[in-house]
Every structure is written in structure tokens, then in C-alpha cells.
Backbone bond lengths (Angstrom), bond angles and torsions (degrees), N, CA, C in turn:
res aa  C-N    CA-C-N  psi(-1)  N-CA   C-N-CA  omega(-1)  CA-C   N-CA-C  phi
1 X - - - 1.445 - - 1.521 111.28 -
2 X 1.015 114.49 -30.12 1.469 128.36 170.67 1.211 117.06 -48.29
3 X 1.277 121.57 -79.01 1.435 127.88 175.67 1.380 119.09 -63.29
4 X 1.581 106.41 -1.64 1.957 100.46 170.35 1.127 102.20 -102.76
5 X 1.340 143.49 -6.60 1.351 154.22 178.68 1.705 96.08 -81.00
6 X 1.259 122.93 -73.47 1.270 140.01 140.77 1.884 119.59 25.26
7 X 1.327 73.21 -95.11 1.839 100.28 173.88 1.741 92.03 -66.12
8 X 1.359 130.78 -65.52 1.811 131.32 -149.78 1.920 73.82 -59.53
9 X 1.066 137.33 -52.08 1.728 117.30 -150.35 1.669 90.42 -78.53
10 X 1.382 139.36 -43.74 1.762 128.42 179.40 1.904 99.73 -51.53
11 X 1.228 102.78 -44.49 1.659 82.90 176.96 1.412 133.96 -69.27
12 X 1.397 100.40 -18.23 1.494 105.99 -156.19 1.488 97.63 -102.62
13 X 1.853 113.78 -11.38 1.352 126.26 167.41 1.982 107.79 -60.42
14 X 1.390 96.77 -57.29 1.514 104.03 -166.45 1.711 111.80 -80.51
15 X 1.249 107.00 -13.47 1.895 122.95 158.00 1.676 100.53 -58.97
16 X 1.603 109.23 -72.56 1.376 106.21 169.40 1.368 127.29 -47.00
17 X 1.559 135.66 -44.53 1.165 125.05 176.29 1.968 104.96 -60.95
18 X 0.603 108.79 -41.68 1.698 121.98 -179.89 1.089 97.31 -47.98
19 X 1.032 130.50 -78.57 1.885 131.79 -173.72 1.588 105.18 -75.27
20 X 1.253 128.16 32.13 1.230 121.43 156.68 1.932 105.75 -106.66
21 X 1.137 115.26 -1.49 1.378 129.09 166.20 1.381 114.99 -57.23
22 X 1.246 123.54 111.41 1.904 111.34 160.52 1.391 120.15 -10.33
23 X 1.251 131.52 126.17 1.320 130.31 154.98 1.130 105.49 73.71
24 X 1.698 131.45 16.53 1.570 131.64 152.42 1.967 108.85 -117.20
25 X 1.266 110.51 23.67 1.420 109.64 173.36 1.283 114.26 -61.37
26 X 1.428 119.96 -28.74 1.352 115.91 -162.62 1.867 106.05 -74.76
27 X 1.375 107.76 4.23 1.361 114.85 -154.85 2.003 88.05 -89.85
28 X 1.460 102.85 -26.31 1.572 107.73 173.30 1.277 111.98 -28.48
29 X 1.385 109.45 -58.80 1.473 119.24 -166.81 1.485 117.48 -59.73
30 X 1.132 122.39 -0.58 1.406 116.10 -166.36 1.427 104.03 -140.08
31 X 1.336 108.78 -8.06 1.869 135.05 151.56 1.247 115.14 -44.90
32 X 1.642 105.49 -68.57 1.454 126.16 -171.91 0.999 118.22 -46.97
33 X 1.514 130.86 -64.17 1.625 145.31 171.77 1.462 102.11 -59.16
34 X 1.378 127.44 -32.89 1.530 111.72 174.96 1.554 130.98 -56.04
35 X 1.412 75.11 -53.59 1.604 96.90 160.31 1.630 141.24 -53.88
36 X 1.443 91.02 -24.51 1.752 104.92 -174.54 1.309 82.63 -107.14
37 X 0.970 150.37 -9.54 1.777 141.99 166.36 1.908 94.12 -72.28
38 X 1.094 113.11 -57.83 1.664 109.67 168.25 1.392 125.95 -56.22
39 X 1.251 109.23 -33.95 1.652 98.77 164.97 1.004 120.65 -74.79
40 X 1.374 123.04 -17.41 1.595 125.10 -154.03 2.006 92.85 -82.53
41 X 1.514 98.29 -40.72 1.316 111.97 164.56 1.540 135.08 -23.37
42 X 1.292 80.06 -71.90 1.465 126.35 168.28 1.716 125.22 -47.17
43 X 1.707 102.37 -55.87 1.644 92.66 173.19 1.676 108.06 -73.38
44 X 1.585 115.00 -30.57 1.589 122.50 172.34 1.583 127.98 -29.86
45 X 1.765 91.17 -48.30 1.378 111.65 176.52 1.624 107.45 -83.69
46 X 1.090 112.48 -23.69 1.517 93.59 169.89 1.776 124.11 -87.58
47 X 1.428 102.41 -21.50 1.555 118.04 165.80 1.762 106.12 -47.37
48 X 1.301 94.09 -49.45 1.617 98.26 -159.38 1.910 116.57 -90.04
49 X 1.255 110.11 -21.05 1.702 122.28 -171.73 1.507 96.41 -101.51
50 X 1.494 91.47 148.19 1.478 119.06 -165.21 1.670 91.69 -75.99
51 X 1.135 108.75 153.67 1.715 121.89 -174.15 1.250 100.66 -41.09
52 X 1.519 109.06 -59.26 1.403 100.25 -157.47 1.014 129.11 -75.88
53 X 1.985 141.14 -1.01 1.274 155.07 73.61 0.998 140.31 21.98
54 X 1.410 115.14 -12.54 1.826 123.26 -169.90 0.955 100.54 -103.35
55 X 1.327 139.98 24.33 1.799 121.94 169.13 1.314 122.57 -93.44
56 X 1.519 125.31 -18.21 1.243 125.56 156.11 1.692 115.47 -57.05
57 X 1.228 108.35 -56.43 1.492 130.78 -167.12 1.898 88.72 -56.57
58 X 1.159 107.80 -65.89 1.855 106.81 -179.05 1.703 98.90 -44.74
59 X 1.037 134.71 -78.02 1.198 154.59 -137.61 2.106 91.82 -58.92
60 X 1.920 90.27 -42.01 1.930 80.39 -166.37 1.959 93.80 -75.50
61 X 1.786 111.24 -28.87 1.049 87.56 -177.58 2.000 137.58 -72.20
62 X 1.087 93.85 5.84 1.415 117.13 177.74 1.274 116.41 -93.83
63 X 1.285 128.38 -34.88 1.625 150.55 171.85 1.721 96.21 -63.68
64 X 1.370 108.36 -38.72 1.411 101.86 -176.81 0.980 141.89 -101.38
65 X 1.445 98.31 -6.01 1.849 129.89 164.78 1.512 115.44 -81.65
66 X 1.515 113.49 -33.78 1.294 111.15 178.18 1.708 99.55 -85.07
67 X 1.183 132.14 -21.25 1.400 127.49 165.32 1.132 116.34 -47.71
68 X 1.690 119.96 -60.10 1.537 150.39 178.76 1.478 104.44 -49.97
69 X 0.792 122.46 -25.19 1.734 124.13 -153.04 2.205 97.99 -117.98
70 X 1.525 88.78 -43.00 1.537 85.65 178.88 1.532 114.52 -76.04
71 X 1.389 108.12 -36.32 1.768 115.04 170.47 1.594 114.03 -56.67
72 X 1.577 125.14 -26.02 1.188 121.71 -160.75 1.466 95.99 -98.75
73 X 1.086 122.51 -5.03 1.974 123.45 -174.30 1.240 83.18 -109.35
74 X 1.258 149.14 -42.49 1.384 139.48 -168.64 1.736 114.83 -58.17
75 X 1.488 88.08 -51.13 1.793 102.36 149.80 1.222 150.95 -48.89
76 X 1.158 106.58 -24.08 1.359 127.90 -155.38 1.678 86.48 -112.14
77 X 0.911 132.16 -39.04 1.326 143.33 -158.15 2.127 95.87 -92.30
78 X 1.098 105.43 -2.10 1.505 105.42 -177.19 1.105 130.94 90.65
79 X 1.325 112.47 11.57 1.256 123.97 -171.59 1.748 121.15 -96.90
80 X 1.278 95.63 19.14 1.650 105.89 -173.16 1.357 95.37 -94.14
81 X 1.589 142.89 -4.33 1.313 117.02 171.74 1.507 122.69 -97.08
82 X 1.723 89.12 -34.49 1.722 97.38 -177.69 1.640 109.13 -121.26
């Protein structure tokens, strides 16, 4: 679960850099939920792996919070049309 949390937050990183482009904001919207599909991942894999195992699983859930958090100011900021 780790390493799919992992990999889902590198994609959903370079999805986000992508829709931080002019006239691809609207791509936020479909960022956001990607991303919270990776965290959701993410706290799963840390529910379930032994302590000493959780650093992938931390690492995607952080990749996917700073996604979550940068897509929602990107929004907020007006950038959900253009």
C-alpha cells in the first residue's frame, strides 16, 4: 500500500504541476479527488504496516496533502475557470 500511495502522490504531483499552467486550472478539479483517492490509500497503508514500514505510506501521504492543499488555493484564488 505504500508504494501505491507512493507512485498515486508522484502522479497526482505532476497532474498538479500541469494544471498550474494558464488555461489548465480547470484540470484542479479532477486533481483534488485524485489525490484524496491517494491519501485515502495512504492513511490505509499506514493503518495496516508495521511501524517500521510506514515511510513510503507517510511520504505518499504527504505528496498528497500538499497536492490537496495546493489544488484548493489554486482554486480559491480563481483559477478553476481558466
Amino acid at each position: 500500500m505504500g508504494l501505491i500511495s507512493l507512485l498515486w502522490g508522484i502522479v497526482a504531483m505532476v497532474l498538479m504541476i500541469l494544471a498550474l499552467i494558464p488555461l489548465l486550472g480547470a484540470a484542479n478539479w479532477l486533481v483534488i479527488p485524485f489525490a484524496a483517492v491517494g491519501a485515502i490509500i495512504a492513511a490505509v497503508g499506514i493503518l495496516f504496516t508495521r511501524a517500521e514500514n510506514r515511510g513510503r505510506a507517510k511520504a505518499g501521504l504527504v505528496l498528497n496533502g500538499i497536492v490537496i492543499i495546493v489544488g484548493i488555493v489554486r482554486l480559491s484564488l480563481g483559477g478553476g475557470v481558466f
